[in-house]
C-alpha positions as CSV (number, residue, x, y, z in Angstrom):
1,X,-56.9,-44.6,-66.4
2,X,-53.7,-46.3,-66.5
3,X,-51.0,-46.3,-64.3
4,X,-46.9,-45.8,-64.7
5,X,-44.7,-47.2,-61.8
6,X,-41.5,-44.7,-60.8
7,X,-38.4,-46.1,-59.1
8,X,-35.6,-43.4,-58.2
9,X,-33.0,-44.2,-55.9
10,X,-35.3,-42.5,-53.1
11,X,-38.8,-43.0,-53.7
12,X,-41.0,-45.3,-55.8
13,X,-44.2,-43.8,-57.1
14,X,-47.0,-44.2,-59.5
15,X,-48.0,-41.9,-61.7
16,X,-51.4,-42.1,-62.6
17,X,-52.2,-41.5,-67.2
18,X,-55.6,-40.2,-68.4
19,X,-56.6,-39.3,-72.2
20,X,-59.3,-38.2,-74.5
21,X,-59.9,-36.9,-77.9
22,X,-61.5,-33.3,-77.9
23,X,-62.8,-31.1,-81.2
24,X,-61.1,-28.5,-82.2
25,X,-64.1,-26.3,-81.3
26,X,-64.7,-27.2,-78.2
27,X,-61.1,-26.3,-77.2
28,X,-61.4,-22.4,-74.7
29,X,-58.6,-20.6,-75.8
30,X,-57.4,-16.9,-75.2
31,X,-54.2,-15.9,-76.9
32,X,-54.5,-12.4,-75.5
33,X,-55.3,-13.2,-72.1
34,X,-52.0,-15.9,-72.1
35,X,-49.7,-14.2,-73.5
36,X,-50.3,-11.0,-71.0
37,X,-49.9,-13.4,-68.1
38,X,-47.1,-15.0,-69.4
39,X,-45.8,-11.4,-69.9
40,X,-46.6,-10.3,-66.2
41,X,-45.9,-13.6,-64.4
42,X,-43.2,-15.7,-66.5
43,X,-39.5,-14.8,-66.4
44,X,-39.3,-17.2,-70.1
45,X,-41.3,-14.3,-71.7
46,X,-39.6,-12.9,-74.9
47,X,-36.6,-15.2,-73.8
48,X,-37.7,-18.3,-75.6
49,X,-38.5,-19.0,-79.0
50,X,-41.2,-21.3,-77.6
51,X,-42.9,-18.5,-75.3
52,X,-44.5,-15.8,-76.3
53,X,-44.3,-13.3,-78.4
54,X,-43.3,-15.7,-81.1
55,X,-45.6,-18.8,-80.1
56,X,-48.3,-19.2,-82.5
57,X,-52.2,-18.8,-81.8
58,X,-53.7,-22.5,-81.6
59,X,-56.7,-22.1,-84.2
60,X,-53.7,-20.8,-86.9
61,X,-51.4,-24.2,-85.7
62,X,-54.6,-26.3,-86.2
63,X,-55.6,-24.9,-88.9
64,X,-52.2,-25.0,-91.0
65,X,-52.2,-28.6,-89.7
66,X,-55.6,-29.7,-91.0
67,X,-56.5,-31.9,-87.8
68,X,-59.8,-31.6,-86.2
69,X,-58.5,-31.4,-82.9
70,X,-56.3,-32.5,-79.9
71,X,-55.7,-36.2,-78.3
72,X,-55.1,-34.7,-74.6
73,X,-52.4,-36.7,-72.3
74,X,-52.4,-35.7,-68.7
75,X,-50.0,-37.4,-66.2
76,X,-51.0,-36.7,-62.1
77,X,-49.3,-38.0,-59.1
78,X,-50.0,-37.6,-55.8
79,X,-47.6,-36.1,-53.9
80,X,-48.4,-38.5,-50.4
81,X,-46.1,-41.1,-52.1
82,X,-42.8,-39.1,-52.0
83,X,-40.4,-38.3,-49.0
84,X,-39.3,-35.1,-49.3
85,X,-40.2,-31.3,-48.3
86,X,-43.2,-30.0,-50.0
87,X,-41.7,-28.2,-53.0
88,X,-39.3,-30.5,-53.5
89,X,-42.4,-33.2,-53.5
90,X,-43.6,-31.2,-56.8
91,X,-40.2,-30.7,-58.1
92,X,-39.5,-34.9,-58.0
93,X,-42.8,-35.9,-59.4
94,X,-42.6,-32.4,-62.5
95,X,-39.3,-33.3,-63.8
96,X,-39.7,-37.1,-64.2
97,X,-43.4,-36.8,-65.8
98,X,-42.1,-34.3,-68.1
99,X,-39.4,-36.2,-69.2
100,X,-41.8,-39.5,-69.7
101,X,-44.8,-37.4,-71.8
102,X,-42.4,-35.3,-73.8
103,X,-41.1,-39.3,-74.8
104,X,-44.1,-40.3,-75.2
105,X,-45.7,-37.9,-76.8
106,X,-42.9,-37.9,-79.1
107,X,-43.0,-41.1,-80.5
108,X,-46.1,-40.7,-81.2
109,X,-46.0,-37.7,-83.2
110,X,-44.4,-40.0,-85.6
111,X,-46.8,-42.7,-85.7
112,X,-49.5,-40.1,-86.9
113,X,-46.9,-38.1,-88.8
114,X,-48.4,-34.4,-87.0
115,X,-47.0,-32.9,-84.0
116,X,-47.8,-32.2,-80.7
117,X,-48.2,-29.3,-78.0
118,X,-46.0,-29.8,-74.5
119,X,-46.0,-29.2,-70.9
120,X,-44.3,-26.1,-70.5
121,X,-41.9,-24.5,-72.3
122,X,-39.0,-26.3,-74.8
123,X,-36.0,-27.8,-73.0
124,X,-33.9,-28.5,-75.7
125,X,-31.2,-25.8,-75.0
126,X,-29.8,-23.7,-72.1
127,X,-30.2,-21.2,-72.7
128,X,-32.3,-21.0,-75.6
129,X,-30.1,-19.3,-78.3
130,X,-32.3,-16.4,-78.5
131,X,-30.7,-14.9,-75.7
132,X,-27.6,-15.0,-77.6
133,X,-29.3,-13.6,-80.5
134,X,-28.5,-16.8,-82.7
135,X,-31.5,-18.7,-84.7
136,X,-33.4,-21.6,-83.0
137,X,-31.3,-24.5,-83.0
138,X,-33.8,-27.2,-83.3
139,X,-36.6,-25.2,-85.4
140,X,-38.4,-29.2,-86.4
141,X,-38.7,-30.7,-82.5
142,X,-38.8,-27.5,-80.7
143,X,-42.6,-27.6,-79.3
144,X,-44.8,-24.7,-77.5
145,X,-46.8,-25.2,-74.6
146,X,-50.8,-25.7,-74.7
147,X,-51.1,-22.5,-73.0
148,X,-48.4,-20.4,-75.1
149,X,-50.9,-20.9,-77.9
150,X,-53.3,-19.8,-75.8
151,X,-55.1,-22.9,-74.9
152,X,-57.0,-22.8,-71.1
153,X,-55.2,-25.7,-69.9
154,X,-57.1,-25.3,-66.4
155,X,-60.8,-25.8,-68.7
156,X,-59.3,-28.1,-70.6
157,X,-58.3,-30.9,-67.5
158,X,-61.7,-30.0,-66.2
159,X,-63.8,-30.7,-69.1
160,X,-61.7,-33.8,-70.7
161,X,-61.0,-35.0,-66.9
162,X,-63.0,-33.4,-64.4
163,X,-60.0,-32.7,-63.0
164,X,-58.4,-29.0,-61.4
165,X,-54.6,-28.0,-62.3
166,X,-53.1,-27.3,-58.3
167,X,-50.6,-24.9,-58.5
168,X,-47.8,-24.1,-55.7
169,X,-48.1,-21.5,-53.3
170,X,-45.1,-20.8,-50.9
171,X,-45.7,-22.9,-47.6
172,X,-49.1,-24.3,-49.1
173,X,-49.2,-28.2,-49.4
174,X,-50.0,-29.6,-52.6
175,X,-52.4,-33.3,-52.4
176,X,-51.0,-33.3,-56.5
177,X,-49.5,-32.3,-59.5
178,X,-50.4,-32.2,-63.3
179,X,-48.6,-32.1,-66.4
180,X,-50.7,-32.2,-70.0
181,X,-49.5,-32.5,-73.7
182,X,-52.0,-32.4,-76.5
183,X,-51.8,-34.5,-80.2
184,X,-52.8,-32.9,-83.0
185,X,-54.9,-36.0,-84.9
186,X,-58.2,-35.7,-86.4
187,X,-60.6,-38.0,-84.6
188,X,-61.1,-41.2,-86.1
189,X,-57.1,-41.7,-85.2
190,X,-58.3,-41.3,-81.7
191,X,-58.3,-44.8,-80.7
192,X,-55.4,-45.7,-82.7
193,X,-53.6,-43.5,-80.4
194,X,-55.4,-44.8,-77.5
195,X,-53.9,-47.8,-78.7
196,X,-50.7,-46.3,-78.8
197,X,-50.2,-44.8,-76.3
198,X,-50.8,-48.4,-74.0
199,X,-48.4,-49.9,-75.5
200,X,-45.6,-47.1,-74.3
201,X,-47.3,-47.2,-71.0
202,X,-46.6,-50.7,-71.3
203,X,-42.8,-50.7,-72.2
């Protein structure tokens, strides 16, 4: 485990960096299962080209790929470190460890020349120009979610991390919050991105 130190103008934070390598077959997905829930429960459904319906199933990604599986980043912080109100605690610590793993992860989907499955849906434009009915503007580094291609992200902190997701609940305080990308390398580039990926910590 390794450790990134925040400073914002209100709070100073660490947020703490865990990783592991993990075979393609060992990965629990559902594609089916997802993409309902994402239909039932996510206003981005159908409204990004990242989202389902047009995310792609992850053994078809892989496969097309030719990696043997996934180098899993997950970034936690505990939400005792920052002064605010309780959602707002989550909302702080969400939008600056996305913004660090999608760098991250990033630069090193060039060192291994693959790509690399994000934390929640792309970001690149608002709104996403499917709404206007206009082709993806950024087709080569748009990225989809772990879970919109139907990877368990909940089994997948557990069995790399032994770790739960926590996910908000109106008026229930949160101890911490997750966010998890996942490298698609075959495995004996594992510790090269080990490697890696303490040197960006580092920077």
């Amino acid at each position: 485990m390794k450790l990134i130190h925040i400073k914002t103008p209100q709070n100073k934070f660490d947020i703490e960096v865990y990783y592991d390598f993990i075979e393609k077959s060992k990965i629990k997905t559902n594609k089916k299962l997802f993409s309902e829930m994402c239909k039932t429960g996510c206003k981005n459904y159908n409204k990004k080209y990242s989202c389902p319906p047009f995310s792609p199933d992850f053994s078809e990604l892989i496969r097309n790929k030719d990696k043997e599986g996934l180098f899993v980043v997950l970034f936690k912080c505990n939400l005792n470190q920052i002064n605010s109100t309780e959602y707002n605690k989550m909302r702080i610590a969400n939008v600056v460890m996305k913004s660090k793993i999608d760098k991250m992860m990033r630069a090193l989907e060039k060192e291994f020349n693959t790509t690399f499955l994000s934390t929640g849906s792309c970001r690149l434009c608002k709104p996403c120009k499917i709404i206007l009915k206009h082709p993806c503007k950024h087709p080569n580094e748009r990225r989809y979610s772990l879970e919109s291609t139907g990877i368990d992200c909940n089994a997948l902190a557990e069995d790399l991390f032994g770790m739960k997701l926590a996910w908000y609940k109106s008026k229930k305080e949160l101890e911490y919050t997750c966010v998890l990308c996942g490298l698609l390398i075959n495995k004996k580039d594992s510790q090269e991105a080990i490697n890696k990926l303490n040197a960006l910590i580092e920077q």
